[in-house]
Legacy VTK file of the C-alpha trace (Angstrom):
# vtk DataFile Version 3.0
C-alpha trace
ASCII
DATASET POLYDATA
POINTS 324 float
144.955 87.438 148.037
143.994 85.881 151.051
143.993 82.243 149.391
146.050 79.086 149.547
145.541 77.796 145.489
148.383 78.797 143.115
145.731 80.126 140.734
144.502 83.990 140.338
140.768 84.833 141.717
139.481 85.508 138.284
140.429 81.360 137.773
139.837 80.212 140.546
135.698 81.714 140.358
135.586 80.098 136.719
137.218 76.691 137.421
136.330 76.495 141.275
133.643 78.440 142.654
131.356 79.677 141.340
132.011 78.468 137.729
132.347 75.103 136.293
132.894 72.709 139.550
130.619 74.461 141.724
127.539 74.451 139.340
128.142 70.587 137.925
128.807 69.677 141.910
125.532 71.431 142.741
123.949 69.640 140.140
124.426 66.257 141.589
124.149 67.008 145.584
121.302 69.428 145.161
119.360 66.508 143.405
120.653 64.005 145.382
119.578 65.711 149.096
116.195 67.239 147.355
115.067 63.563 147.369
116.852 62.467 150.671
115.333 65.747 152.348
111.534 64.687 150.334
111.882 61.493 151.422
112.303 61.986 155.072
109.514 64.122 155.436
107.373 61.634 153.776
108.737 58.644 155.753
110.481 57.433 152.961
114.100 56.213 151.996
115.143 58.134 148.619
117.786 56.845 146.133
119.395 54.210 148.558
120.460 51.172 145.732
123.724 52.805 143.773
126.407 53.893 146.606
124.617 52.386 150.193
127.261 53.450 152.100
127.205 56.710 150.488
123.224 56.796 151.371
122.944 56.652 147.940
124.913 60.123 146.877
125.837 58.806 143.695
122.357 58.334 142.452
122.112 61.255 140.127
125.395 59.994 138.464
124.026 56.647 137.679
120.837 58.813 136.412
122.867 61.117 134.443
124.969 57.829 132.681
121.832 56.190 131.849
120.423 59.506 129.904
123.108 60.019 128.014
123.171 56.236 126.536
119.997 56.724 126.056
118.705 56.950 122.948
118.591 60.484 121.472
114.961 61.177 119.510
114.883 64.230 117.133
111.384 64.895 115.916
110.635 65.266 112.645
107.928 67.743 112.894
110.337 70.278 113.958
113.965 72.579 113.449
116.161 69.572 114.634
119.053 71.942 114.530
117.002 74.314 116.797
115.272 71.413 118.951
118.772 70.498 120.091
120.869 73.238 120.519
117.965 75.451 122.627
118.244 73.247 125.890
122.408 73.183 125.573
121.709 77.342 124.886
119.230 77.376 128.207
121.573 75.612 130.512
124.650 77.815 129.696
122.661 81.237 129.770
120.944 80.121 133.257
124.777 80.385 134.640
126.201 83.615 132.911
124.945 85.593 135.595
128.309 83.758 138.306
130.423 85.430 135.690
129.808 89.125 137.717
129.122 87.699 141.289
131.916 87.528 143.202
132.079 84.453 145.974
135.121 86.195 148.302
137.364 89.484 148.021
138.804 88.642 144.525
137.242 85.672 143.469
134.550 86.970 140.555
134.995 86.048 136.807
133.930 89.541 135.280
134.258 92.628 138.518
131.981 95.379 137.426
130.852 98.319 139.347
127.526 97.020 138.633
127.609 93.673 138.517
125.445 92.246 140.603
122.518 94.683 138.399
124.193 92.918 135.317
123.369 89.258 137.037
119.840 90.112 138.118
118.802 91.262 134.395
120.615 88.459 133.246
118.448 85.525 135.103
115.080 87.639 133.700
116.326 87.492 130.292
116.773 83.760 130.374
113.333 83.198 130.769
112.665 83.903 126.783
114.671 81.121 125.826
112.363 78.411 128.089
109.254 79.746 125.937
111.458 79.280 122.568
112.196 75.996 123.719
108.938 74.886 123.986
107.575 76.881 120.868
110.108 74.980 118.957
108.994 70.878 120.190
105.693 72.152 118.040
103.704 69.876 121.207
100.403 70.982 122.577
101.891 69.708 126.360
104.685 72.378 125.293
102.554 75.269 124.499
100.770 74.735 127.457
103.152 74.569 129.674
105.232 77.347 127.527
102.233 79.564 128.162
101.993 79.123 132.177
105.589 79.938 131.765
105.045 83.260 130.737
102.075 83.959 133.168
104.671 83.033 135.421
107.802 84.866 134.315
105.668 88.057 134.340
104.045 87.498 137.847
107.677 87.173 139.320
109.907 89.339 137.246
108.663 92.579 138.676
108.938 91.989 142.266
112.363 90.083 141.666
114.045 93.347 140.494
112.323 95.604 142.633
113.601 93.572 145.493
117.083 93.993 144.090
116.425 97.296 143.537
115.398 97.750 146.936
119.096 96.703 148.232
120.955 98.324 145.616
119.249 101.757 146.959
119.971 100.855 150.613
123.585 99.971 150.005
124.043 102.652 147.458
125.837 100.260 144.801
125.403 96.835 142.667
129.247 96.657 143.063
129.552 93.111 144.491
132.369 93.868 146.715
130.709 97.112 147.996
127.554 94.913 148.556
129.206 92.807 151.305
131.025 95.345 152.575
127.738 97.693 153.573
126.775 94.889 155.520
129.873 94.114 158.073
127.729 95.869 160.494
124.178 94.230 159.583
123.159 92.118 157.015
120.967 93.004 154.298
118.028 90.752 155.715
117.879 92.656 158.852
118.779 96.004 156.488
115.181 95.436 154.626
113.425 91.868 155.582
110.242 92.406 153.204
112.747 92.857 150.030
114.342 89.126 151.443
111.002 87.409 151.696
109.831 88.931 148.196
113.429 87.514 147.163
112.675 84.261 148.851
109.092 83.833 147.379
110.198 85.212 143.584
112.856 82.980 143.709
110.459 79.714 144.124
108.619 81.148 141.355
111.613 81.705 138.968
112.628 78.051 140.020
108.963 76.885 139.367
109.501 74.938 142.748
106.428 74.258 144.742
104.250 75.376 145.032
105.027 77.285 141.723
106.103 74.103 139.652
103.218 75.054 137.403
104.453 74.760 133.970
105.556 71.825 134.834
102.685 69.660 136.388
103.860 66.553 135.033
99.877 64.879 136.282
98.766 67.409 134.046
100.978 68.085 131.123
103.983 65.197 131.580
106.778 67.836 131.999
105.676 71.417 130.352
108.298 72.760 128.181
110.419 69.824 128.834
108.067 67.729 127.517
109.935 65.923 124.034
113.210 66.058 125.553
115.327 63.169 126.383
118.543 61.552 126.659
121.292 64.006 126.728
119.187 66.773 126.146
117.239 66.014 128.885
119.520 66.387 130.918
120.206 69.940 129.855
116.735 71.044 130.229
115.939 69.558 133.085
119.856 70.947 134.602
118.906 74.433 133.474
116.136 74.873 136.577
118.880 73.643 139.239
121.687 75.996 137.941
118.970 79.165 138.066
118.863 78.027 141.847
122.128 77.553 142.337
122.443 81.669 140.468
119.746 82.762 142.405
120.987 81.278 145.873
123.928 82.795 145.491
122.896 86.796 144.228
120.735 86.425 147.247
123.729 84.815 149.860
125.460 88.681 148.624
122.583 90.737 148.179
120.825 89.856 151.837
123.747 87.949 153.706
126.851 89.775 153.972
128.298 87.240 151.514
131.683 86.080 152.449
131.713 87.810 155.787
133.257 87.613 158.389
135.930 86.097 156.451
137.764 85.977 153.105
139.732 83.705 151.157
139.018 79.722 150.999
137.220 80.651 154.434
135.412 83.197 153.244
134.401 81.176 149.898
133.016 77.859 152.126
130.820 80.828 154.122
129.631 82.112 150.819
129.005 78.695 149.773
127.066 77.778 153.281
125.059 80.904 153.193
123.350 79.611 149.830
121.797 76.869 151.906
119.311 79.821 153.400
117.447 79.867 149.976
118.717 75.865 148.746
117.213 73.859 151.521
113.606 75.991 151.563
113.254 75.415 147.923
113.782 71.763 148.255
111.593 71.513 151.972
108.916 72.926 149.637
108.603 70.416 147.575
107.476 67.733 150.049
105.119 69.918 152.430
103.405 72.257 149.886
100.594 71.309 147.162
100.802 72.885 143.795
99.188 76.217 143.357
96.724 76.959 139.963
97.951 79.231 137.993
95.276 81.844 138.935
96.230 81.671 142.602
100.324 81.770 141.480
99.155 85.175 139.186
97.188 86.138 142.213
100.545 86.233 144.733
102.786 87.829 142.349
101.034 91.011 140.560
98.999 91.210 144.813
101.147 90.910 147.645
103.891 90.116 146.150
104.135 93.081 144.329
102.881 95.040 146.938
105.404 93.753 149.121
108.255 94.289 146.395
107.050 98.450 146.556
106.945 98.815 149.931
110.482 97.224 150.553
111.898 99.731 147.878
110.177 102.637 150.125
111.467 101.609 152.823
114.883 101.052 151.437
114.695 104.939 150.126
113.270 106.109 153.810
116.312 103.997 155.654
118.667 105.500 152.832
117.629 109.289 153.218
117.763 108.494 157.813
120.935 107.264 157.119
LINES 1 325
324 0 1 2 3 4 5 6 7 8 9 10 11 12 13 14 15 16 17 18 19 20 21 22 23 24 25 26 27 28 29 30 31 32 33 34 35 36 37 38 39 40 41 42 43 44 45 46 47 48 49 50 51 52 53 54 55 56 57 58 59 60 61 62 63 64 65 66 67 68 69 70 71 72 73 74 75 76 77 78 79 80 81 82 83 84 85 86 87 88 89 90 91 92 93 94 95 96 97 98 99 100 101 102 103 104 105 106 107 108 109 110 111 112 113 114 115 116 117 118 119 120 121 122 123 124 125 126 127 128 129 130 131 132 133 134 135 136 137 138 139 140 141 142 143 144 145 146 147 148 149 150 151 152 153 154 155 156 157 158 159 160 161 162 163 164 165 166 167 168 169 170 171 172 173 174 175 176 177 178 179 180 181 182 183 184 185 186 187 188 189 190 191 192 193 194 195 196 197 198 199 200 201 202 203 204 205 206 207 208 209 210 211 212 213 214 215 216 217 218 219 220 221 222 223 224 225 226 227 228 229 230 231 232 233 234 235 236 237 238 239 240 241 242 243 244 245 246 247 248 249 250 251 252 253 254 255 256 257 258 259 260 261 262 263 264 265 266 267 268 269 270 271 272 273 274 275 276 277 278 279 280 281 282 283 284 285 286 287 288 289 290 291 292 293 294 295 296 297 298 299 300 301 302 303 304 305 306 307 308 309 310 311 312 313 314 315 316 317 318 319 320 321 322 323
């Protein structure tokens, strides 16, 4: 391999990228420049006080000590065994699906021929354990917010694997590796560009980002399924919505950007890495220039155009695939 670390590719994905250090790093700059980013647009500062110099980069680790010394509430009117281990469950599941993408020529926890189908069912499974989450706080913020979650998951889940679907058919293979390498003449966005902008769009939906952070709506119900969370807990819950966007920005770097190309090894990694800022920075933009949608109009995008969208990309991914 094509790599300058004394460690084997399998390792180097779990400790490196995209395992361990790359999610918990993602954690605390994605939340750090969503604010910086918001802030700017809004003429304001963002977290400035804890590391100045730093323009305040350590912010969300002087958040994340203060939550865990926080005090830790169980409720009684609930499984305490199942309150606290569902989060800590949610958080881990969101990032199972980096085990089968690969981040260079090598570098992938689990390869598997279909791997990157593996990862996509994976992130729609994860969805279940959000709604348990909030069935189990026994809070009528939770159900609420539980409910809008699966309006949601259903409005998005469709088009979100018939996108995928789309570029499986026009590459001819969920093999990671194969993935890329279809697109060393054109990349997959160019390949099919409605089954990228249903990607782009399900994503924010799968994120609940705005203007999909519906279940959410803290003026409305304080934090959705998150609601009776705190402390360390908290911090899993809350965690679990970055690492799905840190999952999803990266299936979709392979899937519509030639991945690692034109390079490989550490090189190759850093372009993988770079190419996830395509579906990162939108996300956070959105958050600061969009209002919320209702949940009607959010149902109304994703079983309309969305979905409409999400059929005609696979159609055209099956005409390009029978020209070609």
């Amino acid at each position: 391999m094509d790599l300058l670390f004394p460690l084997s590719g399998d390792l180097i994905a779990a400790l490196v990228f995209p395992g361990v250090l790359g999610i918990f790093g993602f954690l605390v700059v994605a939340i750090w420049l969503e604010r910086k980013l918001v802030a700017r647009v809004q003429w304001r500062f963002g977290p400035l006080y804890v590391s100045k110099p730093l323009g305040g980069l350590l912010q969300p680790v002087a958040d994340l000590f203060k939550l865990v010394f926080s005090e830790l509430v169980l409720p009684r009117h609930t499984n305490r065994l199942l309150f606290a281990a569902t989060p800590i469950l949610l958080f881990f599941a969101e990032g199972l699906p980096v085990v089968f993408i690969a981040a260079a020529p090598g570098v992938v926890m689990a390869p598997h021929p279909y791997g990157l189908a593996i990862a996509v069912v994976l992130v729609l499974l994860v969805a279940v354990l959000v709604v348990a989450m909030a069935w189990i706080e026994a809070d009528k913020f939770t159900y609420i917010g539980a409910m809008r979650e699966i309006l949601l998951t259903a409005a998005y889940e469709v088009p979100l694997l018939l996108a995928a679907l789309a570029m499986f058919l026009l590459y001819g293979t969920a093999d990671p590796h194969k993935v890329v390498e279809a697109q060393s003449g054109l990349w997959g966005v160019l390949l099919n560009p409605l089954a990228f902008v249903v990607y782009l769009v399900a994503l924010l939906m799968a994120t609940t980002r705005f203007p999909f952070e519906i279940p959410e709506a803290e003026p409305e119900v304080v934090l959705g399924p998150y609601t009776e969370y705190g402390s360390t807990l908290f911090i899993y819950a809350f965690g679990a919505n970055y690492v799905k966007l840190y999952v999803l920005s990266l299936l979709g770097a392979v899937l519509f950007l030639g991945g690692w190309l034109p390079a490989a090894g550490v090189l190759g990694v850093l372009i993988t890495l770079a190419k996830m800022g395509v579906f990162v920075l939108p996300a956070m933009l959105a958050r600061a220039i969009y209002p919320r949608y209702r949940i009607d109009q959010a149902l109304r995008i994703g079983w309309g155009q969305l979905l409409a969208l999400s059929a005609a990309a696979v159609l055209w991914s099956l005409l390009a695939a029978w020209i070609w």
